[in-house]
KETORKE-120297 format. One line per field, with one value per residue: residue in one letter; x, y, z of N, C-alpha, C in turn. Coordinates in pm, whole numbers, plus 50000, padded with zeros to 5 digits. Example, Ala and Ser with C-alpha at 12.3 -4.5 7.8 and 13.67 -1.06 7.14 Angstrom:
2
resn c(a s)
n_X c(51319 51285)
n_Y c(49431 49775)
n_Z c(50780 50708)
ca_X c(51230 51367)
ca_Y c(49550 49894)
ca_Z c(50780 50714)
c_X c(51320 51290)
c_Y c(49670 50003)
c_Z c(50780 50787)
END
This chain:
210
resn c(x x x x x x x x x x x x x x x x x x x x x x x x x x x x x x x x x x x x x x x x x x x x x x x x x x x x x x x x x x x x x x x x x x x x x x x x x x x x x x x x x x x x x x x x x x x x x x x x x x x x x x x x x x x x x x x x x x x x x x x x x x x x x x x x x x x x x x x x x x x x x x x x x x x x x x x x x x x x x x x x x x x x x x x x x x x x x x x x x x x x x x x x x x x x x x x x x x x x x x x x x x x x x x x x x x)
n_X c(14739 14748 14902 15129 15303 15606 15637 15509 15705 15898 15777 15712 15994 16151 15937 16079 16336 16312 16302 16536 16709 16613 16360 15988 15819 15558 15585 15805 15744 15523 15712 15835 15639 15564 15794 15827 15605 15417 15293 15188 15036 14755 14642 14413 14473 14726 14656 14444 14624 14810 14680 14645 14525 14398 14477 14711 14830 14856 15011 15264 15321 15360 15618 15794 15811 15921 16141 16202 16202 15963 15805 15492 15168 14957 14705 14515 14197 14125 14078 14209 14564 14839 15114 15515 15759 16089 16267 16543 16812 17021 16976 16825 16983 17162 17007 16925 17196 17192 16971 17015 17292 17184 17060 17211 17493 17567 17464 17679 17875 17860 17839 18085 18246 18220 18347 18580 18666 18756 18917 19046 19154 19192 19384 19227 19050 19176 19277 19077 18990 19182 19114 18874 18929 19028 18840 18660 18820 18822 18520 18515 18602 18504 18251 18295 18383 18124 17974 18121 18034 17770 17764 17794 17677 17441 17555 17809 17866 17844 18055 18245 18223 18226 18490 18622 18820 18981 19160 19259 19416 19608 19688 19809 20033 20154 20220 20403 20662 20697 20824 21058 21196 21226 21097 20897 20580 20519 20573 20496 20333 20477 20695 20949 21140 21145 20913 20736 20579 20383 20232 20166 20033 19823 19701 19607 19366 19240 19163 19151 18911 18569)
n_Y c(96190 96462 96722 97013 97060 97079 97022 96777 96622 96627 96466 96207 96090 96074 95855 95657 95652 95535 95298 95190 95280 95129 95099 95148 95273 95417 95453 95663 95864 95972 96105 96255 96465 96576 96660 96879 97037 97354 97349 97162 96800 96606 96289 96244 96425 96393 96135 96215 96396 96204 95989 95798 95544 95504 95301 95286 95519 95515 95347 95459 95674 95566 95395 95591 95732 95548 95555 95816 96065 96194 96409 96383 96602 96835 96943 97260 97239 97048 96705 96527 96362 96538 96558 96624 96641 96752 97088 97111 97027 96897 96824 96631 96432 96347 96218 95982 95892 95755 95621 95446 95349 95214 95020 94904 94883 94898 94572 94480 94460 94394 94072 94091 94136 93915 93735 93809 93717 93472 93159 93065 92730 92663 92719 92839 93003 93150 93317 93433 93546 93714 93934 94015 94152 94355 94489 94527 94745 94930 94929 95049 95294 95460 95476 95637 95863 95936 95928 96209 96370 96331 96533 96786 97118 97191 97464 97421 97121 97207 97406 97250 97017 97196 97261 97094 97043 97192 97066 96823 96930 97064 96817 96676 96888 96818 96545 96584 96776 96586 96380 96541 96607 96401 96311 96175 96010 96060 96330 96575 96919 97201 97165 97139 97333 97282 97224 97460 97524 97314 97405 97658 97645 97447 97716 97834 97670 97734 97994 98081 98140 98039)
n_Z c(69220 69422 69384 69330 69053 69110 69331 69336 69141 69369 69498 69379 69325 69602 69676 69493 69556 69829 69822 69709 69964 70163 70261 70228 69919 69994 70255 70113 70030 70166 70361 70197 70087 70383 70460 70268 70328 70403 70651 70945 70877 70885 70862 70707 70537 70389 70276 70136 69942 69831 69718 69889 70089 70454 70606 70480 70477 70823 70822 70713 70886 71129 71094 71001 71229 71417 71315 71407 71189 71192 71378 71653 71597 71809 71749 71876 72006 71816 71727 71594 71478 71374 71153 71133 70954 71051 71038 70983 70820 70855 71158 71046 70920 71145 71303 71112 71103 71341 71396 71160 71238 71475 71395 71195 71264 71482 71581 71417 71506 71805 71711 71585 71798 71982 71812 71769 72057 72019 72034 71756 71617 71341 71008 70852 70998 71119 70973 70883 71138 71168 70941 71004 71255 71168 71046 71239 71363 71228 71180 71431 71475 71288 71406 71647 71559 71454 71687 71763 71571 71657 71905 71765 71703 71424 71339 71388 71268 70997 70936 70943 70735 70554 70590 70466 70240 70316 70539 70427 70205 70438 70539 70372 70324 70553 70583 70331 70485 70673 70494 70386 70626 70741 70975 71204 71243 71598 71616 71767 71597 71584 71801 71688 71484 71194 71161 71124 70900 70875 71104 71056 70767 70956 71114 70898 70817 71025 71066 70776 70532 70521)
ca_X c(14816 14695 14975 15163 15406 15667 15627 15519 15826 15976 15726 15767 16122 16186 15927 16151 16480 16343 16308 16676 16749 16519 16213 15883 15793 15462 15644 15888 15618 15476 15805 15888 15530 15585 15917 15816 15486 15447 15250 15162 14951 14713 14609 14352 14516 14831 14564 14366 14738 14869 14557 14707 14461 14426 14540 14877 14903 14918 15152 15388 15372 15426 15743 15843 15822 16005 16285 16265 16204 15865 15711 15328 15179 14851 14614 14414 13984 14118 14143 14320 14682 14864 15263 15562 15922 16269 16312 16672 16835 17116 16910 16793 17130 17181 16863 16928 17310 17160 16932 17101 17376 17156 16970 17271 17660 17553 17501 17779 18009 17860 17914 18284 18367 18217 18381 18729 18703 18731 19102 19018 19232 19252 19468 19116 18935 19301 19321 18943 18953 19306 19055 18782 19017 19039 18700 18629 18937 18742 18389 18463 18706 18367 18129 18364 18374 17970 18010 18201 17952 17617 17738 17809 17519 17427 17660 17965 17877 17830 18158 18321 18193 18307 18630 18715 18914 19147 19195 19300 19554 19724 19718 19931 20165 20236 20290 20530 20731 20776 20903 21174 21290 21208 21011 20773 20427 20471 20629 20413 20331 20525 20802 21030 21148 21157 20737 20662 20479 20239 20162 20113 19891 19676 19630 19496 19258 19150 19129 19095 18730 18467)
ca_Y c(96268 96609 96819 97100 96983 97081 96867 96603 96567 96579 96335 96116 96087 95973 95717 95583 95622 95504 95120 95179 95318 94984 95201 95149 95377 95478 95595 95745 95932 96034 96149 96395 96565 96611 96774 97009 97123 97437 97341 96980 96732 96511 96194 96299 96579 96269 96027 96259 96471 96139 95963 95670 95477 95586 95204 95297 95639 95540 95271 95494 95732 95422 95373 95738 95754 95477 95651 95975 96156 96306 96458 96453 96748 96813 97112 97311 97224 96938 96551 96454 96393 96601 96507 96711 96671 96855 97161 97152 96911 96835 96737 96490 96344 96319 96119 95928 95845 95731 95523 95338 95305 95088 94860 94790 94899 94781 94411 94392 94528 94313 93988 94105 94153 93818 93637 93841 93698 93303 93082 92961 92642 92597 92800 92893 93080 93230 93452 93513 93662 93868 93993 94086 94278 94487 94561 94547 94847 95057 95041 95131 95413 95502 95478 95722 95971 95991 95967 96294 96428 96394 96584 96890 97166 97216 97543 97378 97074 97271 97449 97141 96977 97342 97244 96910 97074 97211 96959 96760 97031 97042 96673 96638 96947 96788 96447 96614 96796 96489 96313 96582 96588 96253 96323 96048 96115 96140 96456 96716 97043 97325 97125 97157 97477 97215 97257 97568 97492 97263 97499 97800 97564 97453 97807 97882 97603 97708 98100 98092 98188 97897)
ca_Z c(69318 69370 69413 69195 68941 69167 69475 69291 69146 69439 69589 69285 69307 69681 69697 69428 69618 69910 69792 69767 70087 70270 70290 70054 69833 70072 70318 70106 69974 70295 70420 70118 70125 70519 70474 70184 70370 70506 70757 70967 70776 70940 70811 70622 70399 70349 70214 69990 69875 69762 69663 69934 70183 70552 70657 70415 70562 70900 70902 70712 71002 71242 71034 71022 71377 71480 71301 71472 71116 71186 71493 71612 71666 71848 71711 72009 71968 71723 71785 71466 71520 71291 71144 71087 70936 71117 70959 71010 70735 70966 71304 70982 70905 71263 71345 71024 71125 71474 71372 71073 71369 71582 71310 71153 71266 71629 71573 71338 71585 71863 71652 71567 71946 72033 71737 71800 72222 72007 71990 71637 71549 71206 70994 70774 71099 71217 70916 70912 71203 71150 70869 71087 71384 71063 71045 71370 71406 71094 71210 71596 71423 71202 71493 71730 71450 71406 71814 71798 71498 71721 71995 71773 71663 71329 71256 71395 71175 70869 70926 70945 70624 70473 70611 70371 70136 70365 70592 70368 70190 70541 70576 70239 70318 70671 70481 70281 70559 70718 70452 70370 70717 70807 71067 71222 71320 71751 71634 71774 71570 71720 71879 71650 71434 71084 71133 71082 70759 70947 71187 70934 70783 71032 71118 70777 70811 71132 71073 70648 70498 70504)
c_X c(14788 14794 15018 15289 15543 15774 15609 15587 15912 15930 15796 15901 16194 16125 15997 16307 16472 16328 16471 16792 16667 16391 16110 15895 15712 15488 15793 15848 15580 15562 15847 15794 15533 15656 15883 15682 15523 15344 15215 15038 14930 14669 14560 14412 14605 14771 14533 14520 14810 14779 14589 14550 14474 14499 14695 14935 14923 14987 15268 15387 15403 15580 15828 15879 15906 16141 16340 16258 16036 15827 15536 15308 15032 14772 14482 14217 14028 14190 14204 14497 14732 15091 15329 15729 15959 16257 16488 16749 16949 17089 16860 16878 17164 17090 16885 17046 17271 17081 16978 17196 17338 17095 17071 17454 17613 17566 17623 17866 18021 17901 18060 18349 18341 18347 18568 18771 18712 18860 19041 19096 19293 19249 19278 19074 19096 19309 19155 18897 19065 19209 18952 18802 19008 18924 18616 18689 18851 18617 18398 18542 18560 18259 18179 18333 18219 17922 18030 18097 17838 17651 17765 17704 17523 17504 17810 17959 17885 17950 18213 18348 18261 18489 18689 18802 19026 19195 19278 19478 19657 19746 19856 20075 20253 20341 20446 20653 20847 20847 21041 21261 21270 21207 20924 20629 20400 20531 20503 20443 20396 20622 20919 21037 21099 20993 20687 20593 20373 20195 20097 20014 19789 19611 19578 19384 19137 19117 19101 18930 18687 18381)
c_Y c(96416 96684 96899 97041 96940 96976 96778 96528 96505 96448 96163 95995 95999 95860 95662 95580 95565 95356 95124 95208 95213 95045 95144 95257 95445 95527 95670 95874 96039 96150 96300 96496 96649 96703 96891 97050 97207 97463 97200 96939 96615 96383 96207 96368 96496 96187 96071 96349 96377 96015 95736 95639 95523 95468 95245 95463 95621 95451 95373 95637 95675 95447 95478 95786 95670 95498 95774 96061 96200 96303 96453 96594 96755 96963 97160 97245 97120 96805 96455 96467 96480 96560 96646 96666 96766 96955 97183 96990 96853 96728 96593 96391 96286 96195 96001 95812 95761 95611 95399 95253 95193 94976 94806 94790 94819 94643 94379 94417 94443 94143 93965 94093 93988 93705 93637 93722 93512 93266 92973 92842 92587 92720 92951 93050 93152 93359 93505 93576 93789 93996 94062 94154 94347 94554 94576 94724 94958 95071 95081 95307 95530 95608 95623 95827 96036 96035 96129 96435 96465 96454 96741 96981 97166 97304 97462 97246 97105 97335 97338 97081 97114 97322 97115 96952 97097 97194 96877 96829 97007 96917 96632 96722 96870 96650 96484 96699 96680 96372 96407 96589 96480 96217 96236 96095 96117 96260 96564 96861 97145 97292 97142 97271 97428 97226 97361 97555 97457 97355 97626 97730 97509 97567 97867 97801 97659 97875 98132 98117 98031 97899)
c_Z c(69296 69429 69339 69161 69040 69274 69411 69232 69236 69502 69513 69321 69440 69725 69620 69478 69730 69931 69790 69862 70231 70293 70130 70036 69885 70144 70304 70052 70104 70372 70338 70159 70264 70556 70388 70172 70434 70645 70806 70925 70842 70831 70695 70491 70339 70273 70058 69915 69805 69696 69808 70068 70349 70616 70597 70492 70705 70962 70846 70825 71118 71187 71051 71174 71465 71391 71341 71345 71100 71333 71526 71687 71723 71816 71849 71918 71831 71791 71675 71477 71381 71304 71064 71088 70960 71035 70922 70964 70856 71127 71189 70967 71058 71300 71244 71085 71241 71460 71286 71206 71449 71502 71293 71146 71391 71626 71506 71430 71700 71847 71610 71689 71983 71916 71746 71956 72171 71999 71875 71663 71447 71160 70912 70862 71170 71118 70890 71004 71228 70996 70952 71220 71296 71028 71114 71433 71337 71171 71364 71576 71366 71311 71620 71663 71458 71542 71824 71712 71573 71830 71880 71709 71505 71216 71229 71283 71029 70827 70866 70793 70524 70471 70536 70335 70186 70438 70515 70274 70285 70571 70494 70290 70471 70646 70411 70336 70624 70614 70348 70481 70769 70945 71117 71291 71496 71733 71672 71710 71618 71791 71811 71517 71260 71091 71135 70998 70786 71015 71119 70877 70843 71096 70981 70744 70906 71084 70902 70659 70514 70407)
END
């Protein structure tokens, strides 16, 4: 592998994570080099940079591509295709979340709705499927959420993720409002004078530093 110490750590490192993410190692290989080039890398330069075969380099850009994590690119007075990983780690997570989504939340979700629309009979398949409304309820809860994630850009996601900590803060203090005034949760924020606290808190979530 002819690269500098560097990269080739890094290369190293995710073909070996990506046997545990369902990916070989070739094109987990392929994929690192791609992302931590500074410029697009045709076949050729992929082959001889990782010492890999041109049959192994271009199924793992088949592969890569039918995930949406590299681009081709076409060079003027050249007929070699040329590949290029997102610069923008987030459009990766995105593409990532999107795809995982359809290999493998989709079917399970489709199998749960068909199996929910059944009148079991025996007591066995009555509580196996009061078990699986429950995980039917979680991943469409999940899937809404990541829903709500790919429509937003990159900053606003980044905020967001900035925002755990104190989300969560105001989650607890509202928690604990309502269980000194014993309050129930259709209480809306602001309706009553006993929430001030919540409200002071969710404006320090929303206007606090990030």
């Amino acid at each position: 592998m002819n690269l500098p110490p560097l990269t080739q750590r890094f290369v190293l490192h995710f073909g070996e994570m990506g046997s545990r993410w369902g990916i070989n190692r070739t094109v987990g290989q392929i994929y690192a080099l791609l992302y931590v080039s500074a410029k697009p890398l045709n076949a050729d330069e992929v082959g001889e940079a990782l010492n890999f075969s041109r049959s192994n380099v271009s199924m793992g850009h088949k592969e890569l591509q039918s995930w949406s994590l590299v681009r081709l690119i076409h060079q003027p007075n050249d007929r070699r295709e040329y590949f290029q990983a997102p610069d923008d780690v987030w459009a990766i997570f995105r593409t990532l979340a999107t795809e995982r989504r359809k290999r493998e939340i989709d079917p399970t979700l489709s199998m749960l709705r068909d199996a929910l629309m059944e009148q079991p009979s025996v007591a066995e398949d009555i509580h196996a499927q009061a078990r699986m409304k429950q995980m039917h309820a979680f991943i469409e809860m999940m899937t809404d959420w990541l829903d709500e994630v790919q429509k937003m850009d990159s900053a606003t996601l980044a905020s967001l993720m900035k925002m755990g900590a104190k989300v969560q803060k105001m989650l607890e203090l509202k928690d604990r409002v309502k269980q000194v005034f014993g309050l129930t949760p259709e209480v809306a924020p602001g309706a009553a004078p006993e929430l001030a606290p919540v409200v002071s808190a969710t404006a320090e979530v929303k206007n606090g530093p990030l």
